[in-house]
C-alpha positions as CSV (number, residue, x, y, z in Angstrom):
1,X,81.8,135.5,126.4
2,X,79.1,132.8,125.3
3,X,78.9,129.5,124.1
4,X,78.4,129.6,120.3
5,X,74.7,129.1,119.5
6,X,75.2,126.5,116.9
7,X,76.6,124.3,119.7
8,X,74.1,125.0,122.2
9,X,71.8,123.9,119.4
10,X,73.4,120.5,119.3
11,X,74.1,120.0,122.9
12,X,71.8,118.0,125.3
13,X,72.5,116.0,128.7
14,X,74.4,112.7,128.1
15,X,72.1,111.6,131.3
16,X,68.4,112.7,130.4
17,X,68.7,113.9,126.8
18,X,67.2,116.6,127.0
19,X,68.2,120.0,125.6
20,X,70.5,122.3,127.7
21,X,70.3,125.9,127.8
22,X,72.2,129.0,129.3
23,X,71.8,129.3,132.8
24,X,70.3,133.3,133.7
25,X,71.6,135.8,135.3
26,X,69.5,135.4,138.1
27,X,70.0,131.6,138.3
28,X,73.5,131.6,137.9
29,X,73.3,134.3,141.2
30,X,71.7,131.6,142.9
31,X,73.9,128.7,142.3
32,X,76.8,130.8,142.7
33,X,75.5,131.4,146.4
34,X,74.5,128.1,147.2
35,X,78.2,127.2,146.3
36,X,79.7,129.7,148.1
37,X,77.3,128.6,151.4
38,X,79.0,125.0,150.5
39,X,75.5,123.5,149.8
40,X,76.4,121.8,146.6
41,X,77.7,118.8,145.6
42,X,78.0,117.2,141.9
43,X,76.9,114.2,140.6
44,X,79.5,112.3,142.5
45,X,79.4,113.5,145.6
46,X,82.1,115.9,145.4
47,X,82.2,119.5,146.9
48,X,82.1,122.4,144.7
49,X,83.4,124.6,145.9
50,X,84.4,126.7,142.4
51,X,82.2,129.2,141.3
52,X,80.7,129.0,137.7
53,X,81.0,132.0,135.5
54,X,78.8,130.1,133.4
55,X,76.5,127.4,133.2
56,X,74.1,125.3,131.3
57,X,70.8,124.2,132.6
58,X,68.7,121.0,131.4
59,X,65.5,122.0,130.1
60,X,63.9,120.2,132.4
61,X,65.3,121.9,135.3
62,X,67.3,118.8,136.6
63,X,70.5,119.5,136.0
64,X,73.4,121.8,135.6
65,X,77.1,121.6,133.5
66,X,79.7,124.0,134.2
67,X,81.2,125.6,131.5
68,X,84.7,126.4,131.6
69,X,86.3,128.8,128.7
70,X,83.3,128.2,126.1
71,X,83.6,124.5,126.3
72,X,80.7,122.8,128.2
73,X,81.9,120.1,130.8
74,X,78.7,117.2,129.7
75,X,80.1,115.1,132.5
76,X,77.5,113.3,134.1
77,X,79.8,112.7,137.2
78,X,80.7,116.5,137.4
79,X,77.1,117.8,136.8
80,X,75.1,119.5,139.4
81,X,71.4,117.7,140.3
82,X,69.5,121.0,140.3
83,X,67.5,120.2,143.2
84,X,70.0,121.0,146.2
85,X,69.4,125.0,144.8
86,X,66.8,126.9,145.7
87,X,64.5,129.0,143.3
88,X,65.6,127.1,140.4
């Protein structure tokens, strides 16, 4: 299911305040591989090692939140720096 457009609307990244917006299909394919390859890493360092079933995606392509259940995880620890995927 996906995140309710009015929120999306509202939402940006606590880190570069930019606007966020639903990862694709295609991109979220990509990530999902890189993860499963164990080439990413969050903000802190740590391992994901999780796939996303969704995600958001900074409009300017530099990072990624997880979404868990609808509800968006703006962490800027557990964000993803977009840069370690390729084709992004």
């Amino acid at each position: 299911m996906a995140i309710d457009r009015k929120l999306l609307e509202i939402l940006c990244c606590p880190v570069t305040k930019h606007p966020v917006v639903p990862l694709s299909p295609g991109q979220l394919e990509r990530v999902n591989a890189a993860i499963a390859d164990g080439q990413v890493s969050t903000f802190d360092g740590t391992v994901v090692d999780t796939d996303l079933s969704e995600g958001l995606i900074t409009t300017n392509g530099t990072r990624i939140y997880r979404v868990d259940d609808q509800i968006p995880i703006m962490l800027e620890a557990e964000s993803i720096p977009a840069d370690q995927i390729d084709g992004l």
